[in-house]
Each structure stands twice: as structure tokens, then as C-alpha cells.
N, C-alpha and C positions, 0 to 999 in steps of 0.2 A: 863387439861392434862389427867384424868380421861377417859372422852370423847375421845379424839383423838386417848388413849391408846387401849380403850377398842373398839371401832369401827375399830381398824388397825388391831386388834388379830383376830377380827370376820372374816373380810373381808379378809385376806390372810388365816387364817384356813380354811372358807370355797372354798377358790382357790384350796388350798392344797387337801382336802376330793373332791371335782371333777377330779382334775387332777390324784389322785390316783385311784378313780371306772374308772377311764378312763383306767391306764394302768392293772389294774384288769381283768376288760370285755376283754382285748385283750391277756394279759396272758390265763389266764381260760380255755378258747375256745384252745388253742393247749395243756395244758395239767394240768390238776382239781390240785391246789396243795394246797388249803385251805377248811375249810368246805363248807359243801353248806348255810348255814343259813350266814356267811360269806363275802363268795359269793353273797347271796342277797341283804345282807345290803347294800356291794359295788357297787352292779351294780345297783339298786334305789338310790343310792346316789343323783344325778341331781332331779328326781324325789319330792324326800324329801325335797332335799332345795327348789326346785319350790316351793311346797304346803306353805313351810313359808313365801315365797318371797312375797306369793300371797294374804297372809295372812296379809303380813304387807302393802301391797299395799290397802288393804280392809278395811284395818283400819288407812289408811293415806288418805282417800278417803270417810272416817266418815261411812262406810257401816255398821261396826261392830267394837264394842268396848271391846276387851278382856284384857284390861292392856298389864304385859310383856311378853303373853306366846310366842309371836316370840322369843323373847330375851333369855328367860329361856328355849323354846324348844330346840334351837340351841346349845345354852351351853351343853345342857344333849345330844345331839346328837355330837357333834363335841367330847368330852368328850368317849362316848360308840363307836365311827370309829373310835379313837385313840387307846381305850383300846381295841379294837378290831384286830388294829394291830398289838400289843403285844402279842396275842393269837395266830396268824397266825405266827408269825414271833419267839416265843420263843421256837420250839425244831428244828428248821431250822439250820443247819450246813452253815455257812458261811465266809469261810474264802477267804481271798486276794493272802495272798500265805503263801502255805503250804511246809513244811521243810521236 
């Protein structure tokens, strides 16, 4: 159950952190409304999970054997794009509808 759990949390967070550098990059570009370090994080998002992706492919392929740092990297990375968009999103005014 562990297994199942924790491999579905991975795999739809990391849907989620692409699909969001995705609407980021295309916000951005018509008008800057987060920082730039940010900014960068988001839009190497694909990037970053490649290098792990590639990582755990390298060690599923006996090339190199590092134990969990895929596992642990990702964590602390899905973990820092989250709180990260806390930082971007908490002095944001946003309301649905205003009185």
C-alpha cells in the first residue's frame, strides 16, 4: 500500500510541477509577476526532473549506483516548487468576486 501510495504522490506531483513551469513560462513572457530566481526554478522545472529521470534510468541500467538520491532528490525538490509557490502566491490579491 506504502508502495502504490507513495509512487502515485510522486508521479502526479511531478505532472503537477510540469504542468505548472509550463503555465509559468507562458504567463511570464506577457507580464514578470513573480521573482526572477522563481521564475527560474519554474521554467527548468522539465529540465530538473529530466536530470533525475536520467539518473534513475542510469541506475536501473546498473551504470551507477547511488542508493535513493532520485527518490530523496525529488522529495526535497517537489517540497521547495511547492513552497515556492506559497512565496509567489501569498501577498497576491485574489478574489472571485468582490462586494
Amino acid at each position: 500500500v506504502h508502495t502504490i501510495g507513495a509512487t502515485s504522490f510522486f508521479v502526479f506531483s511531478l505532472y503537477m510541477v510540469v504542468v505548472a513551469s509550463k503555465i509559468y513560462r507562458e504567463l511570464y513572457v506577457q507580464k514578470p509577476f513573480v521573482s526572477y530566481w522563481s521564475y527560474q526554478l519554474k521554467k527548468y522545472s522539465n529540465e530538473i526532473v529530466g536530470v533525475f529521470l536520467l539518473i534513475q534510468l542510469l541506475m536501473i541500467i546498473k551504470v551507477i549506483d547511488w542508493g535513493s538520491i532520485v527518490e530523496w532528490g525529488l522529495a526535497f525538490y517537489i517540497m521547495f516548487f511547492f513552497l515556492s509557490l506559497y512565496w509567489d502566491f501569498k501577498d497576491i490579491d485574489i478574489m472571485m468576486i468582490r462586494k
